[in-house]
PAZA-427068 format. One line per field, with one value per residue (C-alpha): chain; x, z, y. Coordinates in nm, 3 decimals. Layout:
<rs>
unit	c(A	...)
x	c(X	...)
z	c(Z	...)
y	c(Y	...)
</rs>
This chain:
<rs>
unit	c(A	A	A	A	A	A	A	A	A	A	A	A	A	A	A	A	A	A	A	A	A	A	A	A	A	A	A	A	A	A	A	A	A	A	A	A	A	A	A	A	A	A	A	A	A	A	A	A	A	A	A	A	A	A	A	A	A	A	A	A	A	A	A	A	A	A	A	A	A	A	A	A	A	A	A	A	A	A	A	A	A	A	A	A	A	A	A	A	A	A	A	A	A	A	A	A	A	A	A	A	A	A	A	A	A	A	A	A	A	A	A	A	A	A	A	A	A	A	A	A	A	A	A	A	A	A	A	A	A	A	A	A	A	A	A	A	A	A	A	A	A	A	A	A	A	A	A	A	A	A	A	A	A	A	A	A	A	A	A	A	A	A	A	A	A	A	A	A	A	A	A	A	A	A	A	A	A	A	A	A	A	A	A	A	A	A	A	A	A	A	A	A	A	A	A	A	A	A	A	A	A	A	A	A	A	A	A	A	A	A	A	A	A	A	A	A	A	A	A	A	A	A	A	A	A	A	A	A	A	A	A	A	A	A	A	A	A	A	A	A	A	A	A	A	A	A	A	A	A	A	A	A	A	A	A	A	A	A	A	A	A	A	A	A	A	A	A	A	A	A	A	A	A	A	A	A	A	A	A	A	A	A	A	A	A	A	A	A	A	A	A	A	A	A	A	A	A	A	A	A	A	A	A	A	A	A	A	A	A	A	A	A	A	A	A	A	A	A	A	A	A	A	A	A	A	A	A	A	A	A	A	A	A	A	A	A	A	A	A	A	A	A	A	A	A	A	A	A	A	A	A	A	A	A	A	A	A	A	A	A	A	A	A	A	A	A	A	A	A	A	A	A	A	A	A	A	A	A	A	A	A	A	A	A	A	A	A	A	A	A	A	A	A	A	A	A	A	A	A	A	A	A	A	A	A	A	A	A	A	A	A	A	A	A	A	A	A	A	A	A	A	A	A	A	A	A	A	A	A	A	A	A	A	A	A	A	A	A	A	A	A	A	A	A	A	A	A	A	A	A)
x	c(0.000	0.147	0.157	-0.120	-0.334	-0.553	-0.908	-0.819	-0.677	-0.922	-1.229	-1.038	-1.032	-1.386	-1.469	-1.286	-1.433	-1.739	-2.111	-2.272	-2.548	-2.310	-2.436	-2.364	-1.934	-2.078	-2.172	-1.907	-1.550	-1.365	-1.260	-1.343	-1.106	-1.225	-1.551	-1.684	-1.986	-2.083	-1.758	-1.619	-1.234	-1.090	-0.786	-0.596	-0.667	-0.982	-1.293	-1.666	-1.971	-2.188	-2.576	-2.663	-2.521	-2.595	-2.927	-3.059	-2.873	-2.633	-2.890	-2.577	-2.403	-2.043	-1.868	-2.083	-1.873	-2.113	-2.248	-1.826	-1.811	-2.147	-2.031	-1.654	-1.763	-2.004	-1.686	-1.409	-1.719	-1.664	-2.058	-2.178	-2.201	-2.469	-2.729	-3.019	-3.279	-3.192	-3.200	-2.933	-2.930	-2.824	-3.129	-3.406	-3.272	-3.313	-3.656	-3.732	-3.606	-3.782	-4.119	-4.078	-4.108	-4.379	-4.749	-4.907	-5.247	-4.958	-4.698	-4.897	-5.048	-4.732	-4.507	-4.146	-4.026	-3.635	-3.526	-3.245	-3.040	-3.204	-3.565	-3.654	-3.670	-3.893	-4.095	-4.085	-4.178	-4.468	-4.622	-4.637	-4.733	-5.019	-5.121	-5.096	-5.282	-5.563	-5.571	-5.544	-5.324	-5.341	-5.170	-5.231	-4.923	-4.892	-4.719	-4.432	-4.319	-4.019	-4.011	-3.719	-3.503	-3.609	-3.801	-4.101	-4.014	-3.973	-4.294	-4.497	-4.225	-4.302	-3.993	-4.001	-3.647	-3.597	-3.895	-3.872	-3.607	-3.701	-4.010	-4.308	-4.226	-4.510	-4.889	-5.169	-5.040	-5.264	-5.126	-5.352	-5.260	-5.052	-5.123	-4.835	-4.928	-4.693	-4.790	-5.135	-5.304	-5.592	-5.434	-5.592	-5.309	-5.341	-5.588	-5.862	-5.603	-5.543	-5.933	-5.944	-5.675	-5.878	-6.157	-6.057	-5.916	-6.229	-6.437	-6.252	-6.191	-6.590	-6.713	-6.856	-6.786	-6.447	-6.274	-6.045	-6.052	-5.974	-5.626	-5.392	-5.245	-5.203	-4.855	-4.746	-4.452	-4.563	-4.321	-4.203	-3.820	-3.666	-4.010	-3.898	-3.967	-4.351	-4.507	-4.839	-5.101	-5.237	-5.592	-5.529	-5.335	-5.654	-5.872	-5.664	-5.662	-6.032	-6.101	-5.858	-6.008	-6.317	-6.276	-6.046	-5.711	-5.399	-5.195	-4.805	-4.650	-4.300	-4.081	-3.745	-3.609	-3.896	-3.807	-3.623	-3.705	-3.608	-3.886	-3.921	-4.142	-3.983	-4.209	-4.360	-4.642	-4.695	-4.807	-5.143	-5.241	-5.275	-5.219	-5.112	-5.110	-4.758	-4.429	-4.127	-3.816	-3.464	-3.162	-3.131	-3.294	-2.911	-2.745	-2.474	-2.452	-2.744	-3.046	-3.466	-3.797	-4.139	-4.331	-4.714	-5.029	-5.053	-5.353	-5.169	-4.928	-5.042	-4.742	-4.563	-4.222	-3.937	-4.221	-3.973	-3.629	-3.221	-2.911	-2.835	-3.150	-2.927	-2.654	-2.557	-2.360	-2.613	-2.853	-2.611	-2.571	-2.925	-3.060	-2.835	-2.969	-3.312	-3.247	-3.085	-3.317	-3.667	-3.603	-3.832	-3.532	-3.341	-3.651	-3.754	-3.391	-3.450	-3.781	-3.571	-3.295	-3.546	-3.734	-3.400	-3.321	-3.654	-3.656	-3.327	-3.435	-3.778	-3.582	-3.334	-3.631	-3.823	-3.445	-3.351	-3.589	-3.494	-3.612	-4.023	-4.089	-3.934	-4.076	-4.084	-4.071	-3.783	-3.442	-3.591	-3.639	-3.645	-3.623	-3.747	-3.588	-3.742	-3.629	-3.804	-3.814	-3.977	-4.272	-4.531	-4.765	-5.150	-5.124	-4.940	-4.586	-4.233	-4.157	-3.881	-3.565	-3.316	-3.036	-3.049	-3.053	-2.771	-2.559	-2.629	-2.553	-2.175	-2.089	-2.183	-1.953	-1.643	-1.691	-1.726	-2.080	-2.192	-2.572	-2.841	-3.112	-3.454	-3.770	-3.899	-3.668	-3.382	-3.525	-3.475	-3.210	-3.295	-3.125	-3.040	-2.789	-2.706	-2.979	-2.729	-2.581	-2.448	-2.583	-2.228	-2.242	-2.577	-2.504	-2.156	-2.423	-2.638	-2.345	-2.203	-2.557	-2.671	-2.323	-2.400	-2.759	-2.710	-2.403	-2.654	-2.944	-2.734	-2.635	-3.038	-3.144	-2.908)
z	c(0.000	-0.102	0.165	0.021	0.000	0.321	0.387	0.510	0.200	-0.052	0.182	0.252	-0.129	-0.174	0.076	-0.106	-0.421	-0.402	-0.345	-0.018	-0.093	-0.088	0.165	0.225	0.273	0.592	0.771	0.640	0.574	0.348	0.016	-0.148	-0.320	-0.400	-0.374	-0.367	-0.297	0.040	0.124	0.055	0.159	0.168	0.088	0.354	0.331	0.608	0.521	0.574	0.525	0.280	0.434	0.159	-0.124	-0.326	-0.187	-0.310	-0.689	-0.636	-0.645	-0.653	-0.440	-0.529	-0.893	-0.951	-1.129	-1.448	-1.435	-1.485	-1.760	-1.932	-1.949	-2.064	-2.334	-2.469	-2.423	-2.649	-2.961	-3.044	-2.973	-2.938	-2.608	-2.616	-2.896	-2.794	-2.868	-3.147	-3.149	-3.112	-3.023	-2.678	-2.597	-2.753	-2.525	-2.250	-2.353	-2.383	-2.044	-1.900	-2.031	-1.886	-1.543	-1.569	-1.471	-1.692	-1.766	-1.873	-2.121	-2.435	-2.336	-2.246	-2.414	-2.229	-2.225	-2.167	-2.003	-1.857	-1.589	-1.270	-1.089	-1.124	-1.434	-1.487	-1.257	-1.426	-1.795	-1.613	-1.450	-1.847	-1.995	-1.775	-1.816	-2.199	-2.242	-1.973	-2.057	-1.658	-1.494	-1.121	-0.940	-0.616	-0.426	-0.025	0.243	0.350	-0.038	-0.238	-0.628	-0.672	-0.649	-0.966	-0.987	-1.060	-0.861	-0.556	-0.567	-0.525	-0.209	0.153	0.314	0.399	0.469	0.041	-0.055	0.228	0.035	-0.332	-0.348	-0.660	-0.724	-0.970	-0.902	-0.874	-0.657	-0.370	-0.068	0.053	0.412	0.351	0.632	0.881	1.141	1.445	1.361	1.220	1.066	1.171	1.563	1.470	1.320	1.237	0.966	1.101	1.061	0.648	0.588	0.755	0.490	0.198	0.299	0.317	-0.050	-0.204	-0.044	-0.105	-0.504	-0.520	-0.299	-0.520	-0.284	-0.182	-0.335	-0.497	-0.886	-1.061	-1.169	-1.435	-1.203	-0.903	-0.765	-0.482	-0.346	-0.228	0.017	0.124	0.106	0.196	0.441	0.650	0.461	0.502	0.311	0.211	0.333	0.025	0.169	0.100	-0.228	-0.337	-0.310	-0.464	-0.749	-0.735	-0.725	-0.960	-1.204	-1.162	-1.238	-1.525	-1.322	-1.421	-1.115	-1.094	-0.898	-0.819	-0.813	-0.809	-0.448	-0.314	-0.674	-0.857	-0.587	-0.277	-0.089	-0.172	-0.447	-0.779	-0.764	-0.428	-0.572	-0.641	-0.359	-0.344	-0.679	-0.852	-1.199	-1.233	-1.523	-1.491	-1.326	-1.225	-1.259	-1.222	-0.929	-0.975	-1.305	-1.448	-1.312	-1.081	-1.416	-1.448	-1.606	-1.590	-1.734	-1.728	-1.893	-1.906	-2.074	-2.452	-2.415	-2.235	-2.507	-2.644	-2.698	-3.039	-3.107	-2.917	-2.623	-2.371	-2.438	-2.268	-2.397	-2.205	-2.231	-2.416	-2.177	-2.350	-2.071	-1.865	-2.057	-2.103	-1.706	-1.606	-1.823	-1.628	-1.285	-1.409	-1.520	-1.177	-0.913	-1.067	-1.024	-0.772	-0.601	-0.530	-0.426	-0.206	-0.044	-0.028	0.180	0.434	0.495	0.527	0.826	0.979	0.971	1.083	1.355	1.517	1.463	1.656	1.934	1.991	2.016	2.282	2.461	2.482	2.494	2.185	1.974	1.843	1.562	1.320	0.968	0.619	0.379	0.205	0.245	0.258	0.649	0.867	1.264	1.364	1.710	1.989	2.269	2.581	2.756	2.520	2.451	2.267	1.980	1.964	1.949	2.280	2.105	2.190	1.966	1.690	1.727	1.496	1.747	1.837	1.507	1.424	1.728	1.617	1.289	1.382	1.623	1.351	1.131	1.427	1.362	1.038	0.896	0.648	0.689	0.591	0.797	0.679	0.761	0.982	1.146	1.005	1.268	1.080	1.006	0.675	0.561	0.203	0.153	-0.171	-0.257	-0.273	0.074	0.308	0.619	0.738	0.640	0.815	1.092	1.128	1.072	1.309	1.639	1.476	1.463	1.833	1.952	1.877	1.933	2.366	2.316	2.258	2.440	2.798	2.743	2.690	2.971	3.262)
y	c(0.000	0.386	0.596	0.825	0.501	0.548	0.569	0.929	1.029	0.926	1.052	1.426	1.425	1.336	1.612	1.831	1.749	1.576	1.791	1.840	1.592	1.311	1.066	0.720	0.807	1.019	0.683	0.472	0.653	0.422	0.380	0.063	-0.177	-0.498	-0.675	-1.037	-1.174	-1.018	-0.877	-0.544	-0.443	-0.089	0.036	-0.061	-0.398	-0.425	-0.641	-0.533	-0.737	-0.545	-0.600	-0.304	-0.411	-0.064	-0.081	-0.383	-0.387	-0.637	-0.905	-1.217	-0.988	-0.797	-0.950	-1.257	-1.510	-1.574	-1.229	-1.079	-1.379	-1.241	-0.913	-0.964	-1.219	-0.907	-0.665	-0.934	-0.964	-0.592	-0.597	-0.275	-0.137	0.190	0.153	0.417	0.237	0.063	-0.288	-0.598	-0.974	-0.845	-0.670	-0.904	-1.173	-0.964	-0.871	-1.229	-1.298	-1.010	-1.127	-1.490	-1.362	-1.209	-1.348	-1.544	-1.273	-0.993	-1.162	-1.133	-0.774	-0.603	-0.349	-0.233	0.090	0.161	0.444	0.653	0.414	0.490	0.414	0.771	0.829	0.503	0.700	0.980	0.730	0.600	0.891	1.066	0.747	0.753	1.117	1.054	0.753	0.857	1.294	1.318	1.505	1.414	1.110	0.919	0.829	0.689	0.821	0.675	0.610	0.656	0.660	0.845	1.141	1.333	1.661	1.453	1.121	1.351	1.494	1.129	1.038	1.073	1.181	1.526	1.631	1.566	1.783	2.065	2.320	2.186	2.400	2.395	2.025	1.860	1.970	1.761	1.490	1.340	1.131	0.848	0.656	0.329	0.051	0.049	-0.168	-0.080	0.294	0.270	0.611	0.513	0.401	0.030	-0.165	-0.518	-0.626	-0.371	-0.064	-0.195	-0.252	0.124	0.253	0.047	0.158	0.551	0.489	0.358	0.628	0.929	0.820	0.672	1.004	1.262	1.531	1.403	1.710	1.399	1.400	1.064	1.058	0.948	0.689	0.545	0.476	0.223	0.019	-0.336	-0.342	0.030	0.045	0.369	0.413	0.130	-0.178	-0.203	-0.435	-0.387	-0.635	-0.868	-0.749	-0.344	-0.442	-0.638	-0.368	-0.077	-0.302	-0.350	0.015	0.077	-0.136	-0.045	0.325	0.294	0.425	0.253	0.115	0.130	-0.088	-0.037	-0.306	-0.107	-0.213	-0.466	-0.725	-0.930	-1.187	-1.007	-1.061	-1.423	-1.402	-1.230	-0.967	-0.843	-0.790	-1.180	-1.262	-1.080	-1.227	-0.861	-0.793	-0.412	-0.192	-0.079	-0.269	-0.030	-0.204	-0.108	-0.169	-0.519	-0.599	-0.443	-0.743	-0.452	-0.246	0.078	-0.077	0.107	-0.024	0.042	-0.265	-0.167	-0.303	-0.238	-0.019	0.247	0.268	0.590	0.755	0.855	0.859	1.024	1.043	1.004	0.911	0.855	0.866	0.565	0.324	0.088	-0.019	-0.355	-0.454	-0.393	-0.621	-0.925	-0.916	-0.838	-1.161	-1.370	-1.258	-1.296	-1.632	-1.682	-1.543	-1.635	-2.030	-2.186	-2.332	-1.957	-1.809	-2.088	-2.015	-1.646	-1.689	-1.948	-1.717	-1.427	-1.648	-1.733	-1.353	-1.243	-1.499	-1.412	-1.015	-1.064	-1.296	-1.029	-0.804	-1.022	-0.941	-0.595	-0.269	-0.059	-0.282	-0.189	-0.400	-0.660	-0.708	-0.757	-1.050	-1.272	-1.057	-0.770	-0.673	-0.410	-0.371	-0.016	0.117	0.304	0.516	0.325	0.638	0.847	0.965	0.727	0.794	0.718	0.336	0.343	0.228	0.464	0.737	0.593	0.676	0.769	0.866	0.499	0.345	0.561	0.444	0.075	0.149	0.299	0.053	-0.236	-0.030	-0.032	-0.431	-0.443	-0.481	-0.225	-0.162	0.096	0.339	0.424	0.498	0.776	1.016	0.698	0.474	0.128	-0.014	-0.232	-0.574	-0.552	-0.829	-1.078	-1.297	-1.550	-1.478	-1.800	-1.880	-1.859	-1.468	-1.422	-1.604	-1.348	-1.072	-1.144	-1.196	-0.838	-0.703	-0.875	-0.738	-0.408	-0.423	-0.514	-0.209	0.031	-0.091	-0.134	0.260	0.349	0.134	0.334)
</rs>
């Protein structure tokens, strides 16, 4: 290692350099090296185990063996490597593999739009693809959700603190409750608190004095990510489908974080039974490389050419890799996996739980969890549960840092901390997760409980 080579040096330069709304480098202050699988090392030779895993993209976790081979192969045949929109060998395989995942009631009825590299602007496709095809110009989003950073993207998301100095974002949009259980709207939680939040939805879009046009679209995550990993109950997601359908309103789905078989099924939405209008796609679908696509029904495709457009929707590379992950993580045998390391997980979250007092709630589905912490002293809200706490979260998230476990906050006021490993990861790595995690866990709680 030269001299210069430390963590120090490469993160004073990226101070220097780098823009305020840099993030992620803030919590952890290293410079990456190498990667494999779930294992990251620095510059100076340390190893982390990477629970985020660039939020959920690397699907086979850090340089997947076939994936690299998929990709250099494509590199040595002098392929071409950014096409716009045109068309090669690459990409119809890809479409092909893309449309063999899907439910059975959508693969002849679909069409796919490609767009810039990242989950916003899929948003942003689906949101004027919408408005086009239906001549409305509101949208219904849910608190709590995230669809993107993007002028437009931002203006359907929850979280505050991104919207607050960003001011005259897009008009028209309308925020309905989303059923969080261990914080209800409604102070119910449980099934009664999502029929309450199904129930408000129906009414205010059926109510003729609601004050609640109908819009172009409806937006929603099955599984909130960046909200703290709240999946919707099949129950609510049955009946905004139902409503949906029944007054002509197309319903996005986004898939971005919650698919490509993290949360057991390949898409979260799967295990409802719903057939949506629009799928959101991107993070993992690129295989590690920067991959977005909207695939919606055929009748919605009312667009003309050049309707939206990106100088990078065709990312070869990103293509070749993505069809192998697909290929990969939609086999009944890797999902099957994915849902038994997710109940191991969740099981040894919601025991440690039952053990210390900082703990709230545990939940989610597949590898896609979340454990929300609490200040036990605090204040509580109206269903009688402590206030969350993001001072906590944070402490828990340095101290699994100090020991070498890379992992991410969310949620409100960054009160979660979220598991978004590898698909693919080994019990031996989750079972070193979870003594790091524990470890740091009874730290933090023994200082709260003085």
């Amino acid at each position: 290692m030269k001299i210069t080579e430390t963590n120090e040096y490469f993160i004073s330069r990226q101070n220097d350099f780098e823009s305020s709304a840099r993030s992620y480098p803030r919590k952890f202050p290293f410079a990456l090296k190498k990667a494999k699988g779930s294992w990251v090392e620095d510059v100076e030779g340390n190893k982390y185990l990477d629970f985020l895993c660039g939020a959920g993209t690397l699907a086979l976790g850090h340089n997947d063996s076939e994936v690299a081979e998929a990709m250099i192969e494509l590199i040595g045949s002098d392929a071409p490597l950014h096409t716009l929109d045109l068309t090669t060998p690459t990409k119809d395989r890809f479409v092909e593999t893309v449309l063999s995942v899907l439910p059975e009631e959508m693969k002849e009825n679909v069409k796919i739009q490609f767009c810039s590299p990242s989950g916003t602007d899929a948003t942003d496709a689906a949101i004027k693809l919408c408005k086009t095809a239906t001549g409305r110009g509101s949208v219904i989003a849910f608190s709590g959700g995230f669809h993107g950073m993007g002028h437009g993207a931002l203006s359907l998301t929850g979280n505050l603190n991104a919207k607050m100095k960003v001011q005259n974002l897009m008009p028209g949009v309308q925020f309905m409750p989303y059923p969080y259980s261990y914080r209800c709207p409604f102070g119910l939680g449980g099934e009664a608190g999502a029929k309450a939040c199904g129930a408000y939805f129906e009414r205010m879009l059926k109510d003729s004095e609601s004050g609640v046009t109908l819009p172009a679209a409806v937006i929603i995550e099955p599984i909130q990510g960046e909200g703290g990993v709240i999946p919707a109950p099949k129950s609510f997601l049955q009946t905004v489908r139902r409503v949906t359908k029944e007054l002509g309103i197309p319903l996005i789905v986004d898939e971005i974080q919650c698919g490509t078989g993290r949360s057991g099924d390949f898409f979260a939405f799967q295990e409802s039974g719903i057939i949506p209008d629009v799928i959101l796609m991107s993070k993992a679908i690129g295989g590690s490389q920067p991959m977005s696509i909207v695939v919606y029904n055929r009748d919605l495709d009312k667009w003309t050419a050049g309707a939206h457009t990106g100088t990078f929707r065709g990312n070869q590379l990103a293509m070749a890799a993505g069809s192998i992950v697909i290929r990969k993580v939609s086999t009944p045998e890797f999902l099957s996996d994915v849902r038994k390391k997710g109940e191991y997980l969740k099981a040894a979250f919601e025991k440690l739980k039952d053990e210390v007092g900082i703990i709230g709630d545990v939940r989610g589905r597949g590898l896609m969890l979340g454990v929300e912490f609490i200040d036990p002293n605090g204040p509580v809200d109206i269903m009688g549960h402590p206030e969350p706490s993001g001072e906590i979260a944070a402490a828990v998230q340095h101290e699994c840092f100090l020991n070498h476990l890379v992992m991410e906050k969310g949620g409100r006021n960054g009160s979660v901390m979220r598991c978004l490993c590898a698909l693919n990861v080994t019990m031996e790595d989750i079972d070193t997760m979870l003594s790091i995690f524990s470890a740091a866990v009874r730290k933090i709680d023994a200082e709260y409980s003085r």
